[in-house]
C-alpha positions in Angstrom: 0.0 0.0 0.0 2.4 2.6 0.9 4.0 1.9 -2.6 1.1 3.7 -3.8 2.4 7.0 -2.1 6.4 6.2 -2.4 6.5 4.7 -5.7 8.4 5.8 -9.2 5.1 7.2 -10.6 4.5 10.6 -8.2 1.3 11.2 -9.9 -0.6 7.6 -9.7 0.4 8.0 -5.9 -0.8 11.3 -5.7 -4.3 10.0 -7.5 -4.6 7.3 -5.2 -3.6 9.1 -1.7 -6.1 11.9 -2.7 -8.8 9.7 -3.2 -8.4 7.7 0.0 -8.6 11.1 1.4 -11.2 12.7 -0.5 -13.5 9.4 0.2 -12.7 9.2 4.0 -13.3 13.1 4.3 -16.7 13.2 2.2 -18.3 11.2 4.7 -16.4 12.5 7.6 -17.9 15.7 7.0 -21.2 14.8 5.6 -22.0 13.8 9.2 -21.7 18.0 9.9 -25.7 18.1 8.2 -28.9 16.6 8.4 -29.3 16.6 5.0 -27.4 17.4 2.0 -27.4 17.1 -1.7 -23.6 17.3 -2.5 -20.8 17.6 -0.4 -17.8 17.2 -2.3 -13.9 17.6 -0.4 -10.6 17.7 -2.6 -7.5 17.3 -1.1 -4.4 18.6 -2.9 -0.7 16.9 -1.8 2.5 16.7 -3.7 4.7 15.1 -4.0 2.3 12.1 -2.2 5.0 11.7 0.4 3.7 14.1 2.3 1.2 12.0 3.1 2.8 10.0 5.5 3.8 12.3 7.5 0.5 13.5 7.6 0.7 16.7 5.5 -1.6 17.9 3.3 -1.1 21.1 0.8 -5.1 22.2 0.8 -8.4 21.0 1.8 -11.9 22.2 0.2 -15.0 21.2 0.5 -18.2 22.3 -1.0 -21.5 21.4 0.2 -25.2 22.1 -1.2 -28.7 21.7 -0.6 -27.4 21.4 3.0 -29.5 21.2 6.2 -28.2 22.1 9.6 -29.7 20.5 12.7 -32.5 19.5 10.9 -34.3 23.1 10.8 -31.7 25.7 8.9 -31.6 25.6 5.1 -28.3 26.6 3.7 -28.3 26.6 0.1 -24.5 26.3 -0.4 -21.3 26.3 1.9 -18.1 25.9 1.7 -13.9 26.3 3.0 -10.7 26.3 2.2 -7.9 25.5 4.2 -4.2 26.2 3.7 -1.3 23.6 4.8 -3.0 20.7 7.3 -1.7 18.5 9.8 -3.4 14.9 9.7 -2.6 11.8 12.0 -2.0 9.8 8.8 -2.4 6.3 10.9 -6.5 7.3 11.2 -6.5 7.8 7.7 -5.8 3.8 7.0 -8.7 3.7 9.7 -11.2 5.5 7.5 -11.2 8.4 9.5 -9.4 11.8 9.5 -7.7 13.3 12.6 -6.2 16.9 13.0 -2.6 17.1 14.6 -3.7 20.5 15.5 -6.5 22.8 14.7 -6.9 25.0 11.3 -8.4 27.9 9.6 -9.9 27.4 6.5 -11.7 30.7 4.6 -15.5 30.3 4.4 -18.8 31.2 2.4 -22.3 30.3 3.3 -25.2 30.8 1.2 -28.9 31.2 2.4 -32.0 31.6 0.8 -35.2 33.9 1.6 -37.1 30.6 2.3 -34.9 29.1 4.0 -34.3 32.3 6.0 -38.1 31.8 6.2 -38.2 28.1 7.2 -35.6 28.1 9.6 -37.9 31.2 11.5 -40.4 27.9 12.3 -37.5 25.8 14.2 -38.2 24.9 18.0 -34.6 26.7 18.3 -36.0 30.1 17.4 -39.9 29.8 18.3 -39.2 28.7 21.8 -37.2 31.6 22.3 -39.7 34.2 21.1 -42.5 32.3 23.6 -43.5 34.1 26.9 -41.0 37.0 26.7 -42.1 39.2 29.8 -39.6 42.5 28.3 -39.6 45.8 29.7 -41.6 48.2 28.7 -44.6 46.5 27.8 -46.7 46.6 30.8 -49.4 48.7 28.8 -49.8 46.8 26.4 -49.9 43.3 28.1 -50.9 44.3 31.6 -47.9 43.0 32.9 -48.3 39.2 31.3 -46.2 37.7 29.0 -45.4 38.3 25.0 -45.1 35.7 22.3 -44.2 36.6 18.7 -45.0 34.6 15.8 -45.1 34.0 12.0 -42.0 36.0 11.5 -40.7 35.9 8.0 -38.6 38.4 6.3 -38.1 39.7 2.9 -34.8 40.4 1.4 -33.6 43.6 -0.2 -30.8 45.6 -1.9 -28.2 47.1 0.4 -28.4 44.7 3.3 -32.2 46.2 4.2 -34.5 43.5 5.1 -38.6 43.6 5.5 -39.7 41.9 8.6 -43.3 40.5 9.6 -44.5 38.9 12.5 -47.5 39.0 15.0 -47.6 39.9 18.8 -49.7 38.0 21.2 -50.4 37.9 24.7 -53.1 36.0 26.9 -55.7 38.8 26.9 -55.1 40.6 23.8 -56.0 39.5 20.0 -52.6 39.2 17.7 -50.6 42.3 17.0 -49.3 42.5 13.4 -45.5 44.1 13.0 -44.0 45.2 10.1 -40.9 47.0 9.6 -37.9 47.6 7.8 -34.2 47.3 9.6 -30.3 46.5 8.0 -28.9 43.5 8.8 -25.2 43.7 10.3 -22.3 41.5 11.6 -21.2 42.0 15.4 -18.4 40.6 17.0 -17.7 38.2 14.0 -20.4 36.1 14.7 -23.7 37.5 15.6 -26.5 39.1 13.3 -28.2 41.7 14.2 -31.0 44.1 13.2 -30.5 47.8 13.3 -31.7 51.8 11.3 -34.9 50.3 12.2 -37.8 51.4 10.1 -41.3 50.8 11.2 -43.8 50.2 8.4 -46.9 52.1 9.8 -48.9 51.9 6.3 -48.7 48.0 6.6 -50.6 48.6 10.5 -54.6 48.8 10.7 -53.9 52.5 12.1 -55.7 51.7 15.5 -52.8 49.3 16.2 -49.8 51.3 15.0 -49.0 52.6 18.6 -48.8 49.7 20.2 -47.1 47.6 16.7 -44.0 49.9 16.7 -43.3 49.4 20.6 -43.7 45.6 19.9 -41.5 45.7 17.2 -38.8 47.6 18.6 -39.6 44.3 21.4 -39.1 41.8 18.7 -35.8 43.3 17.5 -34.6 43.0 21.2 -35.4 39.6 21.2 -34.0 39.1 18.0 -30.7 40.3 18.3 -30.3 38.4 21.5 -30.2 35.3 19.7 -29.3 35.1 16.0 -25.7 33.9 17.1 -23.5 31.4 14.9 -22.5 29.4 17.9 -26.1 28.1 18.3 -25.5 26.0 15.3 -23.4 23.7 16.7 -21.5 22.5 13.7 -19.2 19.6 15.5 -15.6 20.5 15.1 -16.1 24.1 13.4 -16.4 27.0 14.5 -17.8 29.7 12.1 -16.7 33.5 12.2 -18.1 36.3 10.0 -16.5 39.2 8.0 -18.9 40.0 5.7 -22.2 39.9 4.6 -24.3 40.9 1.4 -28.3 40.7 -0.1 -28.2 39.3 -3.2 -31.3 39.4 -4.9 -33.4 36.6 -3.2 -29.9 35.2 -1.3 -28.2 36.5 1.9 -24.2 35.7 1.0 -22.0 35.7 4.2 -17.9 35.5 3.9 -15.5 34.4 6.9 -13.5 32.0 8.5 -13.6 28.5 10.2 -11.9 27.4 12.9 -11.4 24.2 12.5 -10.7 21.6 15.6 -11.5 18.0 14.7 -13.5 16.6 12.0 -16.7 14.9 13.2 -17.3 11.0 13.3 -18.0 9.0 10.7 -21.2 6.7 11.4 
């Protein structure tokens, strides 16, 4: 076997080694997602002796049609690493084993529905149940707020459009409706600000009462769109950039990557 890697024919080594790796990896990191249409991993390393020592001149993968804890959509994602350090004896195990962690550049693509759809995941709804926030008394007597049916609509310039409904025990729904930028803090949390409420969207006897609960909602909101509540075993996700694309929402970063995740 190790002929394959050491032998006068570089190249057929190469081809072989990389394949090993690209196979072992695919499924190593498949097991990241719920779901997913396509993850595909190349691994560059020349000349293939590299490989046992464990080193390894890139690693990409791509994935799409990808679903993350079984309730956020991501259209396409993928990273790129530099130089990496493997354990090359897990490799002949089918697995893959950092020597030390790595930083790989990242992209992430999401989609307006699946912005939408991932609004409806016990992760988010649970945390927008019962909210007793200050500065509501009036309008809930002091008992607690729910919000529901949020969606949003995507537009030029990092603006979004957000709808939802307020409700609380002794009060019919609330409709909210604003408009609000979307921005990255601290490299890994989302969050809502220049704030625009949408009064014409309001039946006008409401409108008071709406904008409080929607300047609520983005409270709520930005206490809780945070990366690390995706739990992606072994990565670690941080944000640069982010950018509305038509019906998309493009985010650009980095991953810190500490170990790749079992393979079943």
């Amino acid at each position: 076997m190790f002929g394959s890697f050491t032998g006068n024919t570089a190249s057929a080594g190469t081809d072989w080694g990389e394949q090993m790796l690209n196979t072992v990896a695919s499924r190593s990191i498949a097991h990241l997602f719920t779901k997913s249409e396509s993850v595909d991993v190349q691994i560059r390393c020349s000349p293939s002796s590299k490989l046992l020592q464990g080193a390894i001149d890139s690693f990409k993968m791509s994935g799409r049609g990808l679903v993350i804890r079984k309730r956020f959509p991501v259209r396409e994602m993928s990273f790129e690493t530099d130089t990496v350090a493997l354990d090359f004896s897990s490799v002949l195990k089918g697995k893959l084993n950092l020597k030390q962690p790595t930083q790989a550049i990242a992209q992430v693509v999401l989609t307006e529905d699946g912005i939408n759809e991932s609004f409806h995941a016990d992760l988010v709804t649970r945390r927008l149940e019962d909210l007793n926030l200050p500065g509501l008394e009036s309008i809930s007597g002091g008992k607690p707020i729910s919000f529901s049916k949020v969606s949003i609509e995507l537009h030029a310039n990092n603006r979004i459009q957000l709808q939802a409904v307020a409700k609380s025990p002794d009060r019919d729904e609330i409709p909210i409706a604003l408009s609000t930028t979307i921005q990255i803090e601290r490299r890994r949390r989302i969050v809502f600000t220049e704030a625009e409420f949408l009064a014409e969207a309001v039946p006008e006897a409401l409108r008071e009462d709406s904008e409080t609960l929607s300047r609520a909602l983005l409270t709520a909101l930005n206490d809780m769109v945070d990366l690390d509540r995706f739990d992606l075993d072994g990565v670690m996700l941080r944000l640069n950039r982010l950018e509305t694309k038509g019906k998309t929402l493009l985010f650009s970063g980095y991953a810190q990557i500490s170990h790749f995740p079992k393979s079943g």
